[in-house]
C-alpha positions in Angstrom: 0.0 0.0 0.0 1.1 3.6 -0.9 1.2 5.9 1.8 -0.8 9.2 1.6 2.2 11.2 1.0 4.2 9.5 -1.5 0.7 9.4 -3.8 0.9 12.8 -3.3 4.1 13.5 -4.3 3.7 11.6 -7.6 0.7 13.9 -8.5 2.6 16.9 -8.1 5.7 16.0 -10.3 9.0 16.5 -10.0 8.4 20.4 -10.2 6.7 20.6 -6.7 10.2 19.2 -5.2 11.4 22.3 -2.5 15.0 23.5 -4.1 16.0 24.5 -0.5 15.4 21.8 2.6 15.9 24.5 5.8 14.5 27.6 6.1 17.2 29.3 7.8 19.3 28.3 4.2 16.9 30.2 1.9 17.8 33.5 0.7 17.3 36.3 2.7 16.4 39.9 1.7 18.7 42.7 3.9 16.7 45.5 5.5 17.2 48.0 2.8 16.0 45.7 0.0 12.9 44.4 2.0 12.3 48.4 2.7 12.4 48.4 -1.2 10.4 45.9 -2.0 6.5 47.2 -0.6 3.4 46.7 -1.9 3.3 50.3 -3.2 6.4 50.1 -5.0 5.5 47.0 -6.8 2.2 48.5 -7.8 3.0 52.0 -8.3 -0.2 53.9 -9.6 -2.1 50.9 -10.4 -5.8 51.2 -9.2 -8.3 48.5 -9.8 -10.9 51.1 -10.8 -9.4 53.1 -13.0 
């Protein structure tokens, strides 16, 4: 019998596989790049009623 989780991982591919096992090794923004990246600097003017 298959468990639950290996059927799962054979329906999502090789694609779902995480790149990075811990989370303390994934990249890491530094303060002034988070500061850059904000919601209103990624939308800029855009309005969804305009």
């Amino acid at each position: 019998m298959t468990s639950r989780r290996s059927a799962l991982s054979l329906l999502a591919g090789a694609g779902a596989a995480l790149a990075v096992g811990a989370p303390a090794e994934r990249p890491q923004l530094r303060a002034s790049e988070a500061r850059a990246h904000t919601p209103a600097a990624w939308l800029g003017d855009w309005s969804p009623y305009a």
